[in-house]
N, C-alpha and C positions, 0 to 999 in steps of 0.2 A: 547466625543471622546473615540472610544474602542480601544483597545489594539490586535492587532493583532494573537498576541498566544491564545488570547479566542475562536478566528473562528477556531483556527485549532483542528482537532479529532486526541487527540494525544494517542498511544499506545505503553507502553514499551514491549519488549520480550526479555526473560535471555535465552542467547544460551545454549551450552555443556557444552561452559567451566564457567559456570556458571557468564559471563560478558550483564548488562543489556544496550540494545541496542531500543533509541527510534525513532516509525515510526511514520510519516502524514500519516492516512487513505486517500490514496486521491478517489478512489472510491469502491463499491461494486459489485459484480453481481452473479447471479444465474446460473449455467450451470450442466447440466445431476442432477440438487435434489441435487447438493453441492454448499453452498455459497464460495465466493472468495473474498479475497481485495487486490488491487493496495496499496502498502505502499512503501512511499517516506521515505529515512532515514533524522532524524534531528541530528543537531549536535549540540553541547554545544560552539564552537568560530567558530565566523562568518568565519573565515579563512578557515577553512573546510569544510563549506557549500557551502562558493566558488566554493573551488576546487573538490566537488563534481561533475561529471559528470552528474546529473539528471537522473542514473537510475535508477527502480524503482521496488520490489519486490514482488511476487505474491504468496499466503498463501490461503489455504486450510483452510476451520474451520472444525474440527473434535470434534466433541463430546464425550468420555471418562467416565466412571461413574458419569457423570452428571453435568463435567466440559467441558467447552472449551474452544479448543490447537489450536493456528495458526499452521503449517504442512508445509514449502515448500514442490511447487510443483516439482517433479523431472521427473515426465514424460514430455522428450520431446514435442512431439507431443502435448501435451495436452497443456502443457505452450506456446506451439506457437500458438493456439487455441483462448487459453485466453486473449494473449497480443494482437492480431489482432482485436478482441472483445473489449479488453481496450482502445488500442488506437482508433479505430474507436469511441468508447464515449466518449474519449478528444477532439478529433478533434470536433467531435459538441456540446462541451460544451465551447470552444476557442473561436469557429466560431461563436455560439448564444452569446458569452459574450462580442469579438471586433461589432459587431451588433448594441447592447445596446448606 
């Protein structure tokens, strides 16, 4: 029997104010030569993940003296780009999965 948090691709990130906040990678993708991910927040009591609305944040990897930084995305345009790009490869990963 596995344990569920094993499957998940989990990633913390420390905002401004120095508070660390953990995401589910839930997918990846390449657009214009910069990668992107779909990150789901996790929460520590079940009660919040509840009450989460299931929306989902989208990050920039930037590269830096030879580290790399998740970056919200803040262009408009671009982030609606991306999300339409997202969901459409939820939807057929849904679709392929009620299938099975």
């Amino acid at each position: 029997m596995s344990n569920e948090n094993e499957e998940l691709d989990l990633i913390t990130l420390v905002d401004d104010d120095n508070v660390e906040h953990t995401f589910e990678i839930i997918d990846s993708l390449e657009h214009d030569g910069n990668a992107y991910y779909a990150l789901l927040p996790v929460y520590d009591e079940e009660e919040d993940q509840q009450e989460d609305e299931g929306e989902y944040y989208i990050f920039q990897t930037v590269e830096e003296d030879g580290e790399e930084f998740l970056l919200e995305v803040e262009d408009d345009t671009l982030l609606d780009k991306l999300a339409a790009e997202f969901e459409k490869r939820f939807e057929e990963l849904f679709d392929g999965a009620e299938e099975e």
